[in-house]
N, CA, C and O atoms as CSV, one atom per row, in Angstrom:
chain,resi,resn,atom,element,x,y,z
A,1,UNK,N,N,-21.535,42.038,-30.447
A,1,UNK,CA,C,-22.630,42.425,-29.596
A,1,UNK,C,C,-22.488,41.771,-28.233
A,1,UNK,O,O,-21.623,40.924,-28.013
A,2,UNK,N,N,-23.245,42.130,-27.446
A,2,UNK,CA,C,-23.155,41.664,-25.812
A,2,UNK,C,C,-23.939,40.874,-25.548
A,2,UNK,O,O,-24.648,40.312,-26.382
A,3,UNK,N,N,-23.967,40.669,-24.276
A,3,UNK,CA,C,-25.416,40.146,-23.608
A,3,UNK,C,C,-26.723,41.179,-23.554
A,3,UNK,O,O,-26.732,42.221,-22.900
A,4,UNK,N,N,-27.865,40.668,-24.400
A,4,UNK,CA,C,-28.905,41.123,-24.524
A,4,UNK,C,C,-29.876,41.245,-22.854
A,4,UNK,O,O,-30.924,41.813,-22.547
A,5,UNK,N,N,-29.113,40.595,-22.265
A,5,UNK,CA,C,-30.229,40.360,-21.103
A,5,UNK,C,C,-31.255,39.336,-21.522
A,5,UNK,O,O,-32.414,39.619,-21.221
A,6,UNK,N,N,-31.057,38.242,-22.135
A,6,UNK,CA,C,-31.835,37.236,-22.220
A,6,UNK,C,C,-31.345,35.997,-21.003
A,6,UNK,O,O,-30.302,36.008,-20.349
A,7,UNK,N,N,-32.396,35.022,-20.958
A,7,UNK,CA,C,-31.842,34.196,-20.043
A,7,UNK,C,C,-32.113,32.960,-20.385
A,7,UNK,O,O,-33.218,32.530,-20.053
A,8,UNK,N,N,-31.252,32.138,-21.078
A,8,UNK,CA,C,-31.511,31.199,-21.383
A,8,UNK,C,C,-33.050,30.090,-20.911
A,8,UNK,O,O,-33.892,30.121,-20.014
A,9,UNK,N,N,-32.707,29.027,-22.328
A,9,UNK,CA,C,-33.831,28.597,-21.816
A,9,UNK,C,C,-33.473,27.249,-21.050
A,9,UNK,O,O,-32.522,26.579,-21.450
A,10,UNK,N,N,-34.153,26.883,-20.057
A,10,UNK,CA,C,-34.080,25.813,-19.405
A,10,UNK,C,C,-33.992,24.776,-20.046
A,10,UNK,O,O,-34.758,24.582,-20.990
A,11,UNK,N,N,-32.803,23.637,-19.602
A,11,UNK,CA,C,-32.511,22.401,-19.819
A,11,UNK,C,C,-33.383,21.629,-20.198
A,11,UNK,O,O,-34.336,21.966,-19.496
A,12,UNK,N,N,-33.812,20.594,-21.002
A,12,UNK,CA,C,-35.145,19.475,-21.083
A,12,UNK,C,C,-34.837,18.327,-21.330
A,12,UNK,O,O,-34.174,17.845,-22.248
A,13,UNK,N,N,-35.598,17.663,-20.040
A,13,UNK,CA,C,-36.254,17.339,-19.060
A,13,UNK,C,C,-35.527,18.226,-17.875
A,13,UNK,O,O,-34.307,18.285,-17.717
A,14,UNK,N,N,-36.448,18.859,-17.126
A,14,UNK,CA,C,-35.872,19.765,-16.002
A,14,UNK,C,C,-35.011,18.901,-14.957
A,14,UNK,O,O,-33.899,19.138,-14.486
A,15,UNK,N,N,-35.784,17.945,-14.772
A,15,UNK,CA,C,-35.358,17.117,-13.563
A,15,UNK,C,C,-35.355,15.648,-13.858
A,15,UNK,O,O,-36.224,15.118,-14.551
A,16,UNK,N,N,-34.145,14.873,-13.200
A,16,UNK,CA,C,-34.075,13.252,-13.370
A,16,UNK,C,C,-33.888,12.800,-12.294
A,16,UNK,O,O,-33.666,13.452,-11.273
A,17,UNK,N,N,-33.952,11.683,-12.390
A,17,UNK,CA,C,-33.394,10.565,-11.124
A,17,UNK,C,C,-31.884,10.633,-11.756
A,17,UNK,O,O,-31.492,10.545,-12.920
A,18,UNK,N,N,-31.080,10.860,-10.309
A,18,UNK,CA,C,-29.323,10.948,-10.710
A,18,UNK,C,C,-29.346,12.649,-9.968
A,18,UNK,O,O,-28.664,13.058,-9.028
A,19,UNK,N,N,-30.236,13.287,-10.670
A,19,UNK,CA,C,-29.711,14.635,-10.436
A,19,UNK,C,C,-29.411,15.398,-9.268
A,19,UNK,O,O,-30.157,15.109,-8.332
A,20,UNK,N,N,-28.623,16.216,-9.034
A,20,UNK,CA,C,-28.331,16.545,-7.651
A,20,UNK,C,C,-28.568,18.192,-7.237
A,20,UNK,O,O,-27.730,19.073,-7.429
A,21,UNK,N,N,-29.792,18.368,-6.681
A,21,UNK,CA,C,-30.596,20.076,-6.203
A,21,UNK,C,C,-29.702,20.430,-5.019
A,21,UNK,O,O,-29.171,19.837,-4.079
A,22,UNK,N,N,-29.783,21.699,-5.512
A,22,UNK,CA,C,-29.503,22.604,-4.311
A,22,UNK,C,C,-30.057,23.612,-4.000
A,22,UNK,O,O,-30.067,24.616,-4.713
A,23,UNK,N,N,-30.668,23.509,-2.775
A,23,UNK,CA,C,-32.120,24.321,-2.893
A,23,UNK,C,C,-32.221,25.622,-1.404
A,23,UNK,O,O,-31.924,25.315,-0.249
A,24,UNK,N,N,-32.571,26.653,-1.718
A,24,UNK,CA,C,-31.951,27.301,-0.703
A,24,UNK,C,C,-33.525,26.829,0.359
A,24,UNK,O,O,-34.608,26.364,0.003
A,25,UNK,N,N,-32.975,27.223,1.774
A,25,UNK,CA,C,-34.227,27.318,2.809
A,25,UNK,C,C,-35.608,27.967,2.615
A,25,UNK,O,O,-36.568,27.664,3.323
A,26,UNK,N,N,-35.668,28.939,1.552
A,26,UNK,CA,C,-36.945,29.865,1.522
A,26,UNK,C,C,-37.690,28.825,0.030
A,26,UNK,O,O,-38.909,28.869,-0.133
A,27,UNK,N,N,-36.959,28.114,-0.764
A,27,UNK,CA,C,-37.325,27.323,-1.684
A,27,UNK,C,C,-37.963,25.769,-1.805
A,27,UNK,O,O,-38.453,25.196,-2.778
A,28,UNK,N,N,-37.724,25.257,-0.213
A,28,UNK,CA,C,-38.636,24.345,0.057
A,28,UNK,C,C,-39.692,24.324,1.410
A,28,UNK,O,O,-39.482,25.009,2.411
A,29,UNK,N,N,-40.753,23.497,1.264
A,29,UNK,CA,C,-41.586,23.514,2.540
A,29,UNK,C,C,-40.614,23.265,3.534
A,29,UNK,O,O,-39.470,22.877,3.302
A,30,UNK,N,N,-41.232,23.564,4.966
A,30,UNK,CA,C,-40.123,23.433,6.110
A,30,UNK,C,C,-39.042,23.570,6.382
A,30,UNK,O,O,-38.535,23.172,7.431
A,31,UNK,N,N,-38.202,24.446,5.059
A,31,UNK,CA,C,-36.530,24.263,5.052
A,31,UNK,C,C,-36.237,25.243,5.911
A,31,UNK,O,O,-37.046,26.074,6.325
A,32,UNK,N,N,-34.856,25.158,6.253
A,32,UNK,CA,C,-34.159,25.507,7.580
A,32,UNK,C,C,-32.790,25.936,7.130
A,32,UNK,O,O,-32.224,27.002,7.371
A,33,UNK,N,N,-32.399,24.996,6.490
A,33,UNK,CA,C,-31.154,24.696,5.676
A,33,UNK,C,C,-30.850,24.702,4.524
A,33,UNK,O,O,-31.811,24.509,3.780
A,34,UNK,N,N,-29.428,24.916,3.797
A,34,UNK,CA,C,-29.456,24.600,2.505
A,34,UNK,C,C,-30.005,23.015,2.076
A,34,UNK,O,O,-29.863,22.151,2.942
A,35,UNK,N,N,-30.476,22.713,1.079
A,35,UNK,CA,C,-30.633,21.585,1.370
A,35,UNK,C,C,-30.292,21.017,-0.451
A,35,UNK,O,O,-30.680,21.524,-1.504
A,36,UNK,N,N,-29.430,19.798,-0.204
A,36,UNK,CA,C,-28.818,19.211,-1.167
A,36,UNK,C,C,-29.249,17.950,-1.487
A,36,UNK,O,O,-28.854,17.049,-0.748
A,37,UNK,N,N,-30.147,17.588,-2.646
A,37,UNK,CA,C,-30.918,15.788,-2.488
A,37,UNK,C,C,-30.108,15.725,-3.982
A,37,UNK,O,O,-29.754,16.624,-4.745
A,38,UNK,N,N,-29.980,14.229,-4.045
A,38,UNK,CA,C,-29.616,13.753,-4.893
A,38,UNK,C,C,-31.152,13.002,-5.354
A,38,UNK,O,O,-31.418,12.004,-4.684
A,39,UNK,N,N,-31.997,13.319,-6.236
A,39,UNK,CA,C,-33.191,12.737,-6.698
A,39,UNK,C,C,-32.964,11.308,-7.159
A,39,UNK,O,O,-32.205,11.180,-8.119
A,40,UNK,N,N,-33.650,9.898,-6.479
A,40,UNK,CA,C,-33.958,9.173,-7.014
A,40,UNK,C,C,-35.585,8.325,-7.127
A,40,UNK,O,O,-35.827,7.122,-7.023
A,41,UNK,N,N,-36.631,9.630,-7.409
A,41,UNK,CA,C,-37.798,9.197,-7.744
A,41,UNK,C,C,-38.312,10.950,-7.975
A,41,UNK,O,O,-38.172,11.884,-7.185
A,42,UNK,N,N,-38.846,10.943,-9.157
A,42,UNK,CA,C,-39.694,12.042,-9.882
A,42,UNK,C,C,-40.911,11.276,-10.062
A,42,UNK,O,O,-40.948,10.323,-10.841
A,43,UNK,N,N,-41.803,11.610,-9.448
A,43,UNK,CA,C,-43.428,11.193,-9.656
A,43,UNK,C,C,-43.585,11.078,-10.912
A,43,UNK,O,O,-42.641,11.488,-11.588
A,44,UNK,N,N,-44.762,10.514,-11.637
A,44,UNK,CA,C,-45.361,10.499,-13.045
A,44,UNK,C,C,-45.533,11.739,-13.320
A,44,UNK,O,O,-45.004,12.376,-14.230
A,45,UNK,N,N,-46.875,12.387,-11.905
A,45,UNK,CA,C,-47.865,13.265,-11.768
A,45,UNK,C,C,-47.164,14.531,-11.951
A,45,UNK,O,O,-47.754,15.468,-12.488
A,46,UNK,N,N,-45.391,14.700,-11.365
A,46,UNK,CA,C,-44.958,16.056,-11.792
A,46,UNK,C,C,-45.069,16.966,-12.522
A,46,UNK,O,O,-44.009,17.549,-12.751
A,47,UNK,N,N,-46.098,17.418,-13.089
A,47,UNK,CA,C,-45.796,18.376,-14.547
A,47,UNK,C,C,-45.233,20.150,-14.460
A,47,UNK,O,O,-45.835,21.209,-14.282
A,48,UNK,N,N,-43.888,19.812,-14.671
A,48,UNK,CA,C,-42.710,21.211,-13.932
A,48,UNK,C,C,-43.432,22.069,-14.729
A,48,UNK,O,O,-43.544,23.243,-14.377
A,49,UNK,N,N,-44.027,21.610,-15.919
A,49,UNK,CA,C,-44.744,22.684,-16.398
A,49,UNK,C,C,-45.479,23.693,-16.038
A,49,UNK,O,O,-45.374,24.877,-16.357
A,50,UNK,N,N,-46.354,23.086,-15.245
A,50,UNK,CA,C,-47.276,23.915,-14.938
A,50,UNK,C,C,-47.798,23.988,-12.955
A,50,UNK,O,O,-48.818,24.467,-12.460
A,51,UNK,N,N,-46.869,23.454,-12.424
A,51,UNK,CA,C,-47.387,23.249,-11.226
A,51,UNK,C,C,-46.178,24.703,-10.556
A,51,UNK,O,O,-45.342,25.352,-11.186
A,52,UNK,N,N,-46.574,24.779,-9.080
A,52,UNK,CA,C,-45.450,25.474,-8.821
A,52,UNK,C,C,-44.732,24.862,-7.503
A,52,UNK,O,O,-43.638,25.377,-7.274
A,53,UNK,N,N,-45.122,23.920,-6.650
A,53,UNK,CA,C,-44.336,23.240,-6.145
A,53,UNK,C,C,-44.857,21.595,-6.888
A,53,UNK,O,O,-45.852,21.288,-7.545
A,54,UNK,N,N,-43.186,20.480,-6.221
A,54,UNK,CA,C,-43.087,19.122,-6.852
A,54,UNK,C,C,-42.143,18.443,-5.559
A,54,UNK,O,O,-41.153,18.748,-4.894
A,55,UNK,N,N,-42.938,17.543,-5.648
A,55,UNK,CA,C,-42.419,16.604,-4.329
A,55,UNK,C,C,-41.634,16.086,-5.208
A,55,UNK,O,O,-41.890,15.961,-6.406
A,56,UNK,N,N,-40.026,15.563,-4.302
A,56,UNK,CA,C,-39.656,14.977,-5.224
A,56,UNK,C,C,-38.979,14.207,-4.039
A,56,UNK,O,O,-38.994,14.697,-2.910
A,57,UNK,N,N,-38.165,12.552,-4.395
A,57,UNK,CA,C,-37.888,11.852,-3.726
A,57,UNK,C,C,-36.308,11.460,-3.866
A,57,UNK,O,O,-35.852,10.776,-4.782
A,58,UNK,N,N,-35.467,12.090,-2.658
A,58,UNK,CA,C,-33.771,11.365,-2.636
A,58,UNK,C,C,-33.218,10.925,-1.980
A,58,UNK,O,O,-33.645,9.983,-1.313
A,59,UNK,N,N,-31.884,11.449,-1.849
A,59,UNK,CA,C,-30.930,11.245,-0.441
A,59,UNK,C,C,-30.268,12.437,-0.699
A,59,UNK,O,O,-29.772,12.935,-1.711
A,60,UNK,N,N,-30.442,12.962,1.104
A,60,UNK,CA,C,-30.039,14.313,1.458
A,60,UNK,C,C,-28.385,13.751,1.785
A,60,UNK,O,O,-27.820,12.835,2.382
A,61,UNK,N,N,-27.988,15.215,0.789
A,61,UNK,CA,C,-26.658,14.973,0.459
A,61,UNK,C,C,-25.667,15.947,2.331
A,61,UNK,O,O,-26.046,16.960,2.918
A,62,UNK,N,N,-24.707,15.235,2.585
A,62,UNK,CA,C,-24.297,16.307,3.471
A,62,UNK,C,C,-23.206,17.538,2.773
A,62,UNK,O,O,-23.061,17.768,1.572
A,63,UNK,N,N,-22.637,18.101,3.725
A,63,UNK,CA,C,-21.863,19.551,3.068
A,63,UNK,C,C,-20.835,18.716,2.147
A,63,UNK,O,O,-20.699,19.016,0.961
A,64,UNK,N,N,-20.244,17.844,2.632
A,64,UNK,CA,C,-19.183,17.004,2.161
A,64,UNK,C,C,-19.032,16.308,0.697
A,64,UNK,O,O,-18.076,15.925,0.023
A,65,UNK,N,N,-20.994,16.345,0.472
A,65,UNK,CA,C,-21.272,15.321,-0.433
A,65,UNK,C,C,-21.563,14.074,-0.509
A,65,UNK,O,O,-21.948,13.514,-1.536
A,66,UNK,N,N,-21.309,13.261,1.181
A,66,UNK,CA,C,-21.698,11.906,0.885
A,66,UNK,C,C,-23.169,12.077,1.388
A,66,UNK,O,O,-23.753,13.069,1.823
A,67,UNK,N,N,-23.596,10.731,1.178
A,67,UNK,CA,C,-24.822,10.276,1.289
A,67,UNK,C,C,-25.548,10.677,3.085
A,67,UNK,O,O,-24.741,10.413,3.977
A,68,UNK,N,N,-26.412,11.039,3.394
A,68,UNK,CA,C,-26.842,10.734,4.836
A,68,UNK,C,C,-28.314,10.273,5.180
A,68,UNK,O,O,-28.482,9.395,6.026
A,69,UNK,N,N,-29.301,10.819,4.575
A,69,UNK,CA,C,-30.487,10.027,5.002
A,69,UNK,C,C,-31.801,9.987,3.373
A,69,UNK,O,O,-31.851,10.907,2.556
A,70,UNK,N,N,-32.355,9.186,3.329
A,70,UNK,CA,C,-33.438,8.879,2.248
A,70,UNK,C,C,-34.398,10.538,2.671
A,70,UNK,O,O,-34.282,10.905,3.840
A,71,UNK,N,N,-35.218,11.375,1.780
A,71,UNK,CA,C,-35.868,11.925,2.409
A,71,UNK,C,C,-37.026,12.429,1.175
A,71,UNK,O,O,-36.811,12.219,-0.019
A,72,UNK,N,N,-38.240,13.104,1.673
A,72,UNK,CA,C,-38.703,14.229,0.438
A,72,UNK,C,C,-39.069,15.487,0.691
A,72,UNK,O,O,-39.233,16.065,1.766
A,73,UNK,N,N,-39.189,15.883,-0.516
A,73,UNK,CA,C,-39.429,17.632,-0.291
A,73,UNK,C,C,-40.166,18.010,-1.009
A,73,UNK,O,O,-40.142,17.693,-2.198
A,74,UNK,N,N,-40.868,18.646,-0.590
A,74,UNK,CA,C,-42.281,19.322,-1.153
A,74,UNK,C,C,-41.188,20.916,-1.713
A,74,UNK,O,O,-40.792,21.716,-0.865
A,75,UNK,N,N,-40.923,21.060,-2.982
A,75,UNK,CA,C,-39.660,22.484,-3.317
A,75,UNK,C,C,-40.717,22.402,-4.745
A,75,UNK,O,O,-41.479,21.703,-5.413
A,76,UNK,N,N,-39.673,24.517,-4.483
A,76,UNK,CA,C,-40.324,25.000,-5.358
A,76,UNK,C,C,-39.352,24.787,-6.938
A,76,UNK,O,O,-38.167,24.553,-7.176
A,77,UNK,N,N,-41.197,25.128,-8.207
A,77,UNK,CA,C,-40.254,24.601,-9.150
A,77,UNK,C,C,-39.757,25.583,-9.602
A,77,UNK,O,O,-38.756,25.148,-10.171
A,78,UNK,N,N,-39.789,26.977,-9.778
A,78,UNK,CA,C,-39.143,28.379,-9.963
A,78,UNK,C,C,-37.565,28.316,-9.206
A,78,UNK,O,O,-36.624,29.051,-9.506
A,79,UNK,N,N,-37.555,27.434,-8.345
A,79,UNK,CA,C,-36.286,27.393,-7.878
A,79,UNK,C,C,-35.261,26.502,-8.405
A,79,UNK,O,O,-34.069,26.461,-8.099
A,80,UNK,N,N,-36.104,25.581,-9.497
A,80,UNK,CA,C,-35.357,24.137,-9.756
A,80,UNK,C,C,-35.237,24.885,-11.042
A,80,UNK,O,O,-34.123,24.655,-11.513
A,81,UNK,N,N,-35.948,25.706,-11.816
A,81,UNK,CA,C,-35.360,26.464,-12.778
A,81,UNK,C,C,-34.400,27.123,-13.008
A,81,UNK,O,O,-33.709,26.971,-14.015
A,82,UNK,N,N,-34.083,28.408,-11.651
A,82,UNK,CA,C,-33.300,29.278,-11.568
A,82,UNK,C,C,-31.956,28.290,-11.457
A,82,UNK,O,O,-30.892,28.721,-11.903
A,83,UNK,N,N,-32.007,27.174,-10.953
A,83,UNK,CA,C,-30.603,26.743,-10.372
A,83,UNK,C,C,-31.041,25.457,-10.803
A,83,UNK,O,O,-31.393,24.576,-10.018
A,84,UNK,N,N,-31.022,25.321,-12.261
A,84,UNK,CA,C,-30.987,23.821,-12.704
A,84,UNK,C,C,-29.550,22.581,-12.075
A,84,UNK,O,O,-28.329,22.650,-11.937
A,85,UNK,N,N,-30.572,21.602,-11.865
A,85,UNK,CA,C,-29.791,20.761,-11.500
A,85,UNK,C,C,-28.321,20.477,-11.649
A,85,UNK,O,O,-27.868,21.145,-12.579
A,86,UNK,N,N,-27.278,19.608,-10.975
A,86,UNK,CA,C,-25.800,19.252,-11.314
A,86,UNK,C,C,-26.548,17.392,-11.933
A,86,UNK,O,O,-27.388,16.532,-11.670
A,87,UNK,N,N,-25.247,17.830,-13.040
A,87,UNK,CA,C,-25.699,16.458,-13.915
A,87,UNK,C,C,-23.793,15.694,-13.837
A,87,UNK,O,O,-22.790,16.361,-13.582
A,88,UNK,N,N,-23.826,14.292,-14.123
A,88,UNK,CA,C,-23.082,14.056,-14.490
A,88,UNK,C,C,-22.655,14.241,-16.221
A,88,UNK,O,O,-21.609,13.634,-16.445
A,89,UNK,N,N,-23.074,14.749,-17.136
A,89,UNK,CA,C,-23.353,14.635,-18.001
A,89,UNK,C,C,-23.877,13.806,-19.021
A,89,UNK,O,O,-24.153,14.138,-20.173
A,90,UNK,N,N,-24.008,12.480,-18.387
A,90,UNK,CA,C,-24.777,11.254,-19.089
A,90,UNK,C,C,-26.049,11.303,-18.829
A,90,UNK,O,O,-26.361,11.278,-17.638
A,91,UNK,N,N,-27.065,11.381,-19.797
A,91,UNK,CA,C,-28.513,12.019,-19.955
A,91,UNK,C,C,-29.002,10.397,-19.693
A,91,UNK,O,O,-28.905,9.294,-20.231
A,92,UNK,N,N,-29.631,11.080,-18.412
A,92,UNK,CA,C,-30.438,9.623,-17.573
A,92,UNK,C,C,-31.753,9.155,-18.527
A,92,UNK,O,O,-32.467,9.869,-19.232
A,93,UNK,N,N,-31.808,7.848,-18.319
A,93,UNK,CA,C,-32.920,7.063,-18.985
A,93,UNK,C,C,-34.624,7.380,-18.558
A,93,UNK,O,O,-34.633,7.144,-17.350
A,94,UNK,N,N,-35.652,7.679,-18.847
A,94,UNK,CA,C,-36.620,7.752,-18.174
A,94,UNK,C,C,-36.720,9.126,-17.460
A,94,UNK,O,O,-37.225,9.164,-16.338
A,95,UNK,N,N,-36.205,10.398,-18.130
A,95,UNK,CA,C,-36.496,11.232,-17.456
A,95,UNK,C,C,-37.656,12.175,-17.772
A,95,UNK,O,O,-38.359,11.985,-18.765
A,96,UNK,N,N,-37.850,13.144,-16.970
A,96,UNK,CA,C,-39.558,13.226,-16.923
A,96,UNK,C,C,-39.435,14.581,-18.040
A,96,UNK,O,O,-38.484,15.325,-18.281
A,97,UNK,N,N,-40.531,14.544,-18.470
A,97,UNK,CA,C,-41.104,15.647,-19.349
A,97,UNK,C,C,-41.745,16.355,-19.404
A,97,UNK,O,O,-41.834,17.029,-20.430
């Protein structure tokens, strides 16, 4: 049989500290740019569940990948779904639920 046209279900915990978004311009407040954070602070208050945007706190990654400035973003969470995070594959401690 084929693909049913189902779409998997999302990763759990959606989002960690470690993880690295890539978020297009129409997917966060004020964006301009692609914009690439490496998350190191997920609020308590996040609940991806049920909210539809989530501030979240990193360092904006450049095209290259290194590090360039601390920042946050008010992004959407329909977008952090569609394009779940890049993981290293070691499942971070304390991630949100």
């Amino acid at each position: 049989m084929g693909d049913c046209g189902t779409v998997p279900a999302p990763r759990w915990p959606l989002i960690g500290v470690g993880d690295v978004l890539t978020v297009q311009p129409w997917d966060y407040v004020y964006g301009d740019v692609v914009l690439r954070l490496k998350v190191t602070h997920v609020p308590s208050n996040a609940d991806l569940l049920s909210l539809e945007w989530v501030r979240l706190f990193g360092i904006e990654l450049r095209p290259d990948g290194s590090p360039w400035r601390e920042r946050d973003a008010l992004i959407r969470v329909g977008a952090i779904r569609a394009n779940p995070p890049a993981r290293d594959g070691v499942e971070n401690v304390g991630r949100l639920r």
